[in-house]
C-alpha positions as CSV (number, residue, x, y, z in Angstrom):
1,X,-9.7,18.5,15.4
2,X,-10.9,17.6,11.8
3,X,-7.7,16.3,11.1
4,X,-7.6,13.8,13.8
5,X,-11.0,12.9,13.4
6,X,-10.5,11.9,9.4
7,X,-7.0,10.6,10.7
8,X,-8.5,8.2,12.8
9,X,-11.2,7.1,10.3
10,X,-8.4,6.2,7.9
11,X,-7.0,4.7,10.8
12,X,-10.0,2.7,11.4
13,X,-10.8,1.6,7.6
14,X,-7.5,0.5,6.2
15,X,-6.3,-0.8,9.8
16,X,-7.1,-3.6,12.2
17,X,-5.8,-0.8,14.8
18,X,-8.6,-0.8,17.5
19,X,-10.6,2.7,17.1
20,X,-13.7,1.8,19.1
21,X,-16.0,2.6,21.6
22,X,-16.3,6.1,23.2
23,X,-13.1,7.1,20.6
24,X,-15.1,5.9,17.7
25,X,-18.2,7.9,18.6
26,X,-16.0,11.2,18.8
27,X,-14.2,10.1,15.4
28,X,-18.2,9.7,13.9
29,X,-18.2,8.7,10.2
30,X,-20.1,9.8,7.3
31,X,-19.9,9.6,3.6
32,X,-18.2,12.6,3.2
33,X,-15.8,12.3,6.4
34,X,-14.3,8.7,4.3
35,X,-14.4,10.5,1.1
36,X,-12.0,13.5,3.3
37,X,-10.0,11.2,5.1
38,X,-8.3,9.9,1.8
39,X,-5.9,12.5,2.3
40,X,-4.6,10.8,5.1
41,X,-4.1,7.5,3.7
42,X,0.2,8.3,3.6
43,X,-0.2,8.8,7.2
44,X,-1.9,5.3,7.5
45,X,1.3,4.2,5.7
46,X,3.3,6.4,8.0
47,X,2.1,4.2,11.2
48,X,2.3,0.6,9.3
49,X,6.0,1.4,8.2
50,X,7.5,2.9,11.3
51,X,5.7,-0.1,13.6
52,X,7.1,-2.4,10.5
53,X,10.6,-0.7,10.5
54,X,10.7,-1.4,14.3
55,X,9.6,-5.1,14.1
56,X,12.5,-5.5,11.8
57,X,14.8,-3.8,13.6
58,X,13.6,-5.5,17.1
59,X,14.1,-8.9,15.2
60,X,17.6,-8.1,13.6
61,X,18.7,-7.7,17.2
62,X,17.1,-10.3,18.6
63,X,17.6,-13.2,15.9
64,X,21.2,-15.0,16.2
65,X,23.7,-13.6,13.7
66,X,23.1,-15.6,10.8
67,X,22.5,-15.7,7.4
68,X,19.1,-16.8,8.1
69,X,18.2,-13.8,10.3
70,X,17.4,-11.4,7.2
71,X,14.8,-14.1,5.5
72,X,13.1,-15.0,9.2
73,X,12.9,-11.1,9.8
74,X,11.3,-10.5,6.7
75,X,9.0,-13.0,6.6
76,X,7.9,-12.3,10.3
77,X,7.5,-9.0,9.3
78,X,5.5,-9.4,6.3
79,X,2.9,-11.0,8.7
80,X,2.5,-8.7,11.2
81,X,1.7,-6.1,8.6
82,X,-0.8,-8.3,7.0
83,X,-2.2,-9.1,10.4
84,X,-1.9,-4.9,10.7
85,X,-4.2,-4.0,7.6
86,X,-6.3,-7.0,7.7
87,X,-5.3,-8.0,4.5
88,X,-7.1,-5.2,3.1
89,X,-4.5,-4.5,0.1
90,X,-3.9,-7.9,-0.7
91,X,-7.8,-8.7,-0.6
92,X,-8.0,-6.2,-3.5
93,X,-5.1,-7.7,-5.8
94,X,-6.6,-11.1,-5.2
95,X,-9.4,-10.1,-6.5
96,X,-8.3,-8.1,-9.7
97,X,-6.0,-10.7,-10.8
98,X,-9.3,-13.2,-10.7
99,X,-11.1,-10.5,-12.3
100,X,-9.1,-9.5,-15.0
101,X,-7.8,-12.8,-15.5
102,X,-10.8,-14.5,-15.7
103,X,-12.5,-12.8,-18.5
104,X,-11.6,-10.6,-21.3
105,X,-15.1,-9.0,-20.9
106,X,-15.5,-6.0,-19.0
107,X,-18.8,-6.5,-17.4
108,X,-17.8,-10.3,-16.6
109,X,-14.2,-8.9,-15.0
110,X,-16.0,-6.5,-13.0
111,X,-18.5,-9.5,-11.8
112,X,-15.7,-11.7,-11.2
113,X,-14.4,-9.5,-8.7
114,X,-16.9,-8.8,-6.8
115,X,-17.1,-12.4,-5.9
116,X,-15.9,-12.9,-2.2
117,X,-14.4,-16.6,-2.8
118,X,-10.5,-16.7,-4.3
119,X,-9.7,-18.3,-7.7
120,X,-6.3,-19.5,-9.2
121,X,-5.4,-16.3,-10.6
122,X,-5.8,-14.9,-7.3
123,X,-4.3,-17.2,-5.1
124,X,-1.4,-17.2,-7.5
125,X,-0.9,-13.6,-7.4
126,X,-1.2,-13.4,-3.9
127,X,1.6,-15.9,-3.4
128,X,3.8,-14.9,-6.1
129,X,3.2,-10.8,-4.2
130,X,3.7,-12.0,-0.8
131,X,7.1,-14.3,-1.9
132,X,8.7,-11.5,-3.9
133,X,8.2,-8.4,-0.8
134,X,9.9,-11.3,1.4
135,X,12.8,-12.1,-1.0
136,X,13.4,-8.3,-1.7
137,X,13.0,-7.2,2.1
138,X,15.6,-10.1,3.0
139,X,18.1,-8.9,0.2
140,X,18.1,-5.8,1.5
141,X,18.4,-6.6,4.7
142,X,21.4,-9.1,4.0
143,X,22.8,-5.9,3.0
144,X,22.0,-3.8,5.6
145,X,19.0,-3.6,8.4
146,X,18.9,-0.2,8.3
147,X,18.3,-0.4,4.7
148,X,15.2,-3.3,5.3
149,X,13.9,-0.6,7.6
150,X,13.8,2.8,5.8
151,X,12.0,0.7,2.9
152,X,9.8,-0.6,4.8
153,X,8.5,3.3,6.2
154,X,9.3,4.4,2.8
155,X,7.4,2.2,0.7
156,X,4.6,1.7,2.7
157,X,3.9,5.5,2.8
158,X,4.5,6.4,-0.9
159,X,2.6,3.4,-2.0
160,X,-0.8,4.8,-0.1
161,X,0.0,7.8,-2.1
162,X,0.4,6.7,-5.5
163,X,-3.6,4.7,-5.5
164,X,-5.1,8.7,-5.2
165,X,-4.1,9.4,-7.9
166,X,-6.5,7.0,-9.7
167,X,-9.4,8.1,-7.7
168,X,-8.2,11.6,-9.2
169,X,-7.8,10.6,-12.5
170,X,-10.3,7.7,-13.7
171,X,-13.6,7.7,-13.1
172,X,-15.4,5.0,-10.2
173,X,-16.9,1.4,-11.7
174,X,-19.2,-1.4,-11.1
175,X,-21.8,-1.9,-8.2
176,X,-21.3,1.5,-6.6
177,X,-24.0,1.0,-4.4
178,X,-22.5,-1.9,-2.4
179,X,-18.8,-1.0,-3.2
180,X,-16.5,0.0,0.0
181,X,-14.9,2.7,-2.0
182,X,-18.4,4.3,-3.1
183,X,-17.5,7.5,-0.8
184,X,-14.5,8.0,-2.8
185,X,-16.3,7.9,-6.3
186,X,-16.8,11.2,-6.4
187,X,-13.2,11.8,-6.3
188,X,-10.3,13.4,-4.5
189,X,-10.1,17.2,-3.9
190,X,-6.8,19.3,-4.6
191,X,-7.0,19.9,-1.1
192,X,-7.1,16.3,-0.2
193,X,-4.0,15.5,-2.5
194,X,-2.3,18.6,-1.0
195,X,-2.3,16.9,2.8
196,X,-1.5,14.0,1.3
197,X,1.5,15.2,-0.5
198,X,2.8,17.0,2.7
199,X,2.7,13.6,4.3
200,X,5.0,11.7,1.7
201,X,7.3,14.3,1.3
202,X,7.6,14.6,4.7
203,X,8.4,11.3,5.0
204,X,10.9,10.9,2.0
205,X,12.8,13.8,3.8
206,X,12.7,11.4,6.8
207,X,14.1,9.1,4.8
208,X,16.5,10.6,2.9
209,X,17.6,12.1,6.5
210,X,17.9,7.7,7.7
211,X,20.1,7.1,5.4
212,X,21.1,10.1,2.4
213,X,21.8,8.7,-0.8
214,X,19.7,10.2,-3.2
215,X,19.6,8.1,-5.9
216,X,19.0,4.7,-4.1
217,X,15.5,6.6,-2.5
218,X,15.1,8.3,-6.2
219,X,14.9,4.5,-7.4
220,X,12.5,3.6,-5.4
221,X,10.1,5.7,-5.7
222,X,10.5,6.1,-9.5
223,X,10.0,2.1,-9.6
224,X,6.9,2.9,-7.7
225,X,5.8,5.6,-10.3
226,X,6.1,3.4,-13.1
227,X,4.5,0.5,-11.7
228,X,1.1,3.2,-11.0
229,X,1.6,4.7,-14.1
230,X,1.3,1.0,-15.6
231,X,-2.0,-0.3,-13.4
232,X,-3.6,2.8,-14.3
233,X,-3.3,2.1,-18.0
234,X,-4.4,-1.1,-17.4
235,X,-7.6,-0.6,-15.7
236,X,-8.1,2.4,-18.0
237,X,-8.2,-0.2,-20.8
238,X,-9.6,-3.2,-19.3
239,X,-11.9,-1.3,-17.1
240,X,-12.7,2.2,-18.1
241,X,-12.1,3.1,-14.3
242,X,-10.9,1.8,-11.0
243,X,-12.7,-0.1,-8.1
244,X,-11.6,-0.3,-4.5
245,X,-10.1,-3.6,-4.9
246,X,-8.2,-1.6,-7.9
247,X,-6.5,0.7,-5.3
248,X,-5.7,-2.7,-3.0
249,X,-4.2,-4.3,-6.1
250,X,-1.9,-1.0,-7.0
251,X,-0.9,-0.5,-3.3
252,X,0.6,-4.2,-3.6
253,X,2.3,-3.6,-6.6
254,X,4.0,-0.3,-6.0
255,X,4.7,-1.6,-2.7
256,X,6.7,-4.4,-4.8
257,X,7.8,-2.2,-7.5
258,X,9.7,0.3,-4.6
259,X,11.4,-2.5,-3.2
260,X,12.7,-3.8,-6.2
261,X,13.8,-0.2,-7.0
262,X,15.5,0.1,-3.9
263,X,17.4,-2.9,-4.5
264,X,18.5,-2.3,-7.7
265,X,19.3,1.1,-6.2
266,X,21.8,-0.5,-4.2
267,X,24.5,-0.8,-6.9
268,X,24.4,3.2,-7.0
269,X,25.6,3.4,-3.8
270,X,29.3,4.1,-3.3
């Protein structure tokens, strides 16, 4: 029942999905229950993509056959999974591109973000995010739907993976005692990154089984590695750690990175 439990907390955090009342009080919370129910943040992504992957499926059939339909789908899709999270993710790249755009300075970056009101750097990367996972959702939908759908499951539970890894790996900055991500500072357990392995393989071999080409799912996910591998080093060097809004603004750009690999991924298709 642990497993539920710090299922439905993840649930409840990184959602707007309703875990309240009597359910809520069974779930409980504590510290240590957040800091646990990291593992499950692929399955998080598991419930976003499939719910995702049937909106744009629903739509594709729905929408008249045009060469429209892909763009509308996408785009309609993109904001019922905004609407989904809350805007949680893209909160947290907002607020890193303001940060680390703002100032050079580390202590002055790390300031900037904690600043609840948007500035150009944020508004612009929030934009420029949400107008390139539309573009490359509608490309590959103009290709084929089925294709817009397994990325959508695909890349929204890989990218809630890759963020653990900097929770694992770098150490937790700035004002620890008001950050959201405090219970996480302490960082993720092998056990924790075991579960949360079994989730995304689990749902790359779902994947793989939608639609088997290796090498256009092998893109994708390599696109996504990279694009990790290169926000780590980033707030390595700029940072000397990660914050919460760190992981937000990773999950957006591997979430990018995996489409764009999937695209390109596309021409390796026979």
């Amino acid at each position: 029942m642990n497993f539920v439990r710090h299922y439905l907390l993840a649930l409840q955090f990184f959602t707007r999905v309703p875990v309240t009342g009597r359910l809520a009080a069974w779930v409980g919370y504590s510290p240590d229950m957040l800091r646990q129910s990291a593992a499950h943040f692929p399955g998080v992504g598991w419930l976003v993509g499939l719910l995702a992957a049937l909106g744009y499926a629903g739509l594709d059939w729905a929408l008249p056959d045009s060469g429209y339909a892909p763009l509308v789908a996408a785009v309609l899709v993109t904001v019922f999974t905004v609407l989904l999270t809350g805007a949680f993710h893209e909160d947290g790249l907002a607020d890193v591109a303001d940060g680390l755009g703002g100032s050079h300075e580390r202590e002055r970056a790390l300031d900037i973000m904690k600043d609840s009101r948007i500035g150009a750097y944020g508004a612009v990367a929030l934009v420029l995010a949400l107008l390139s996972k539309i573009a490359l959702l509608a490309l590959l939908g103009d290709a084929d739907p089925a294709l817009a759908c397994g990325a959508l499951f695909f890349a929204h539970v890989v990218t809630r993976f890759l963020p653990l890894w900097l929770i694992r790996l770098l150490p937790h900055v700035g004002d620890t005692g008001r950050s959201k991500s405090k219970p996480l500072a302490d960082r993720i357990s092998a056990g924790s990154l075991a579960v949360a392995t079994l989730w995304t393989a689990a749902a790359a071999a779902l994947s793989w089984w939608w639609l088997p080409e290796a090498l256009f799912w092998f893109s994708g996910a390599a696109a996504s590695l990279l694009a990790s591998l290169w926000m780590g080093r980033l707030f390595a060097r700029r940072l000397q750690g990660y914050t919460g809004d760190c992981l937000g603004a990773t999950q957006q750009v591997c979430e990018i990175a995996c489409y764009l690999g999937l695209a390109l991924g596309l021409s390796w298709i026979p």
